[in-house]
C-alpha positions in Angstrom: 157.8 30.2 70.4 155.4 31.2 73.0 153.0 29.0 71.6 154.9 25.7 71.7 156.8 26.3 75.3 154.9 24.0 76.9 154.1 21.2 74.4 156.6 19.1 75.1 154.7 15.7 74.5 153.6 16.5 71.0 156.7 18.6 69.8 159.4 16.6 71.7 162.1 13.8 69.9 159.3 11.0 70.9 156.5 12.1 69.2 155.2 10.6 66.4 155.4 13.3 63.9 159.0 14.6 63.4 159.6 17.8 62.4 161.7 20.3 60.1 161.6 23.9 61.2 162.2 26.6 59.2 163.3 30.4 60.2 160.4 31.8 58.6 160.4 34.9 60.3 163.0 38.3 60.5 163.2 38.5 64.4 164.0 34.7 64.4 166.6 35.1 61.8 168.3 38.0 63.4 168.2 36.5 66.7 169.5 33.5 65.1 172.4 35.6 63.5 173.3 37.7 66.6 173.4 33.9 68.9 176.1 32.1 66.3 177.5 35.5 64.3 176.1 33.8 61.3 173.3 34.5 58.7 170.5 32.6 58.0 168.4 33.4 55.4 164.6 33.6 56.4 162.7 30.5 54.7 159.0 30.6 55.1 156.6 28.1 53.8 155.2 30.7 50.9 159.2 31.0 49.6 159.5 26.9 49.0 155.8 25.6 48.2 156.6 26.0 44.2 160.0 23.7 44.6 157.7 21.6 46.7 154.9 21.1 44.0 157.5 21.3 41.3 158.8 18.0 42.6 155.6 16.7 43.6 154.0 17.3 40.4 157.4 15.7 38.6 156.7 12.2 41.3 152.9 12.2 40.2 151.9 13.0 43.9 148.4 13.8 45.5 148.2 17.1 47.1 145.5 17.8 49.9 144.9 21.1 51.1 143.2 22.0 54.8 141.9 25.4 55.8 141.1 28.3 54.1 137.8 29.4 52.6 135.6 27.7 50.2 135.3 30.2 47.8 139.2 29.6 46.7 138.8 25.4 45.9 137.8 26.2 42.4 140.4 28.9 42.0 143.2 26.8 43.7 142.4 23.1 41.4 142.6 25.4 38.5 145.9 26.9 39.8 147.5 23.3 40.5 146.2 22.2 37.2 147.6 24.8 34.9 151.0 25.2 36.9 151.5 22.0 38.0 149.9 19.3 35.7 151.4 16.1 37.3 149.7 17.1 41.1 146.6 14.8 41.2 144.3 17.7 43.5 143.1 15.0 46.2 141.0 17.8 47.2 140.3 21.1 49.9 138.5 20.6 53.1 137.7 23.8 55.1 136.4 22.5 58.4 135.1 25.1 60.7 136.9 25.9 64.2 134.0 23.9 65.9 135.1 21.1 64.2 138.7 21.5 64.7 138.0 21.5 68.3 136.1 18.1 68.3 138.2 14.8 68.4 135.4 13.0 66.6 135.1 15.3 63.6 139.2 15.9 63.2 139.1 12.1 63.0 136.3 11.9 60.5 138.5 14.7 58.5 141.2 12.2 58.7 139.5 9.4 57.3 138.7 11.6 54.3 142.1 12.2 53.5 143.2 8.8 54.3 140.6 7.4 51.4 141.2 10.0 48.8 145.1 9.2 49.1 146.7 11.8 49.9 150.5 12.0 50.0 151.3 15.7 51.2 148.5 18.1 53.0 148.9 21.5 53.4 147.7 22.3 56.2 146.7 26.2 56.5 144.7 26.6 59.8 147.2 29.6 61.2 149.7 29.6 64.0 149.6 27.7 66.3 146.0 25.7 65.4 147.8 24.0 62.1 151.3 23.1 64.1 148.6 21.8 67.1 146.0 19.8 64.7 149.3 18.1 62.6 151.0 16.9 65.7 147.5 15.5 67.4 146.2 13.8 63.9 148.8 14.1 61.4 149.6 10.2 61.8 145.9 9.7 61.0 145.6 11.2 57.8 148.1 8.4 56.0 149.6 11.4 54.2 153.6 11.3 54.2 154.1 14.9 54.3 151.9 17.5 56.6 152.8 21.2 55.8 151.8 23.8 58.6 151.4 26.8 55.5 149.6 29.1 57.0 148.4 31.9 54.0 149.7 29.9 51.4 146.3 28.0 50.5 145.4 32.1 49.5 148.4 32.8 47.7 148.0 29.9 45.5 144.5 31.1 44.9 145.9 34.1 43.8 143.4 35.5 46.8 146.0 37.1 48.5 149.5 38.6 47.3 153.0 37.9 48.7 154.7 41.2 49.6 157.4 42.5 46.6 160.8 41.1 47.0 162.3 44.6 48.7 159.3 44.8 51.6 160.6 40.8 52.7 164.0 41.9 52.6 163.6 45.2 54.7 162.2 42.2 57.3 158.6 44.1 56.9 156.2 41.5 55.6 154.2 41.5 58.5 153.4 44.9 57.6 152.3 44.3 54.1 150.5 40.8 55.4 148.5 42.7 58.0 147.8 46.1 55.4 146.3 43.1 53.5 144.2 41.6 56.1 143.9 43.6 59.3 140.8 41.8 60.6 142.7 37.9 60.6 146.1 39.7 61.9 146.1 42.4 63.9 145.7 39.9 67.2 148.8 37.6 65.9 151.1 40.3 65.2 150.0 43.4 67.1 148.9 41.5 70.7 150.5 38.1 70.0 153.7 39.4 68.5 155.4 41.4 71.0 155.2 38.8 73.4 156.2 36.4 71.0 159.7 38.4 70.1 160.7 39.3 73.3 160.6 35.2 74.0 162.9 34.9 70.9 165.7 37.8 72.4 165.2 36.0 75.7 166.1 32.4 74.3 169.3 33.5 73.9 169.8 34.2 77.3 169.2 31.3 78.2 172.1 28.5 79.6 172.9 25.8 77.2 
């Protein structure tokens, strides 16, 4: 939330990407609970990329993937391959932040995916870069679906594992997520989190 507060333009009912959020996190599904005395279940993009590549591999779809390291492509084609046979892999770009931070070369990376067809991208740069570089160039890529993923490029690779069933539940993932890879996370969720959750208890403060 604190990332998005001020992005009105590219996040707003005119732009021209629309948008399906999900509660993807515990403090936003609690907070969600406690403002309308209903539960949500927490939906993150790890818990519904195999119903999403279930289908597209069942519609013959191409499946682009943006961000992560290099060292997973051949690990991840193999991945779609054996567990998802009708994906055609339309390939894994992994464009340095330099790049992401020039207009010229996010719209050369467009063109790329444009020509190899894609029809969904996943698009796994982490909060709040991949959110940022959909709503700027998503339009440009031709695909019909853009997926902000985050981790899930390394989960597919079998690079990194999802936490067991009972460490999500206990609303502790983060834990297990930054146990895994302290270097990447500790910023987002010991610096940038607290911030972050007392903006989601203040939203419902807020008048209607």
């Amino acid at each position: 939330m604190h990332h998005f507060g001020h992005a009105e333009d590219d996040f707003g009912p005119d732009a021209p990407v629309r948008w399906l959020n999900l509660i993807d996190g515990a403090p936003i599904a609690k907070q969600v609970q406690r403002m309308t005395t209903r539960s949500y279940p927490r939906l993150a993009g790890s818990d519904i990329i195999q119903g999403v590549l279930t289908d597209a591999s069942a519609s013959g779809l191409a499946v682009a993937v943006v961000g992560g390291s290099a060292e997973v492509t051949e690990a991840l084609r193999g991945r779609l391959a054996e567990a998802y046979p009708g994906v055609r892999f339309a390939g894994h770009w992994t464009p340095p932040r330099e790049a992401l931070s020039s207009r010229d070369e996010c719209l050369r990376l467009c063109g790329e995916l444009r020509t190899a067809q894609a029809d969904i991208v996943l698009v796994c740069l982490g909060k709040p870069r991949q959110e940022r570089w959909i709503a700027q160039y998503g339009p440009d890529t031709g695909a019909r679906v853009l997926l902000a993923f985050g981790a899930v490029v390394d989960f597919l690779a079998g690079r990194v594992s999802r936490a067991p069933g009972w460490v999500s539940r206990a609303g502790a993932e983060w834990m297990w997520r930054l146990m895994l890879e302290p270097r990447r996370l500790a910023r987002r969720y010991l610096i940038e989190g607290p911030p972050a959750y007392r903006a989601v208890r203040a939203s419902g403060n807020r008048p209607q």
